[in-house]
N, C-alpha and C positions, 0 to 999 in steps of 0.2 A: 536218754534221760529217763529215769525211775518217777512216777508220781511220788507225792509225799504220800506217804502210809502209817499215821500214828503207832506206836507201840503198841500193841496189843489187841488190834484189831480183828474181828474175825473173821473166818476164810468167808464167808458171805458180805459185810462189806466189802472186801478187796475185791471180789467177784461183778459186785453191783459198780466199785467205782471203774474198774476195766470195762464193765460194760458199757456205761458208759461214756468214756471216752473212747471205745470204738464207734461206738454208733454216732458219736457227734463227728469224729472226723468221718466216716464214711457218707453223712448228710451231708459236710463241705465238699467232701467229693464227689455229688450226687450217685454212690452207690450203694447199696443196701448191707446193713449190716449182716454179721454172718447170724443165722437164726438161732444161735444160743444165747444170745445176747437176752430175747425177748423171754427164758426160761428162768432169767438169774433173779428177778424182782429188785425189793427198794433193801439198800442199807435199815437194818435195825434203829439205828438213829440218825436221824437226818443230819446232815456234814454240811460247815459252812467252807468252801473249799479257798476263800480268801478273805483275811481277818475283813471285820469293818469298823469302823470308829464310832458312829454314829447309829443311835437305832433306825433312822427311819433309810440309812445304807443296809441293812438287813432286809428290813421290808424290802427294801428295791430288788435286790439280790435275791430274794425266795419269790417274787412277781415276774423278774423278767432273765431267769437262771434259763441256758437252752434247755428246750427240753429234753435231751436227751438226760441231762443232769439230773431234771427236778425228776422227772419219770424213777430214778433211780434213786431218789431221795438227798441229792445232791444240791448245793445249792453255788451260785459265782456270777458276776456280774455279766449285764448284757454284754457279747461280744466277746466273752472266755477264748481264749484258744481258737480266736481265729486270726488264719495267715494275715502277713502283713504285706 
């Protein structure tokens, strides 16, 4: 399964959201991510990675995003992509 990736995006978000999501799944698997992950930095604009209805659902979302996510400028509610 591909992440969503907006049309248009540039090679530096895509770069920031792969990092991302390695580094979060490598936290769940208490292993370290690979150390390029820590050279890619944050998306140029911060990503809300799932819609929200409500404003004070964004707040929550940009307060309690993993951190692997917000580090990268990412933003999804607590408990994103983890196994079930």
């Amino acid at each position: 399964m591909r992440p969503y990736i907006p049309n248009g995006w540039e090679l530096k978000a895509k770069l920031a959201l792969y990092a991302a999501l390695i580094e979060h799944v490598a936290a769940q698997a208490g292993q370290e991510p690979p150390r390029w992950t820590q050279d890619v930095g944050m998306a140029k604009t911060p990503t809300h990675l799932v819609k929200f209805g409500l404003p004070k659902m964004k707040a929550s979302y940009e307060s309690e995003s993993p951190e692997p996510f917000r580090r990268h400028g990412f933003f999804a509610p607590a408990g994103y992509l983890v196994p079930v």
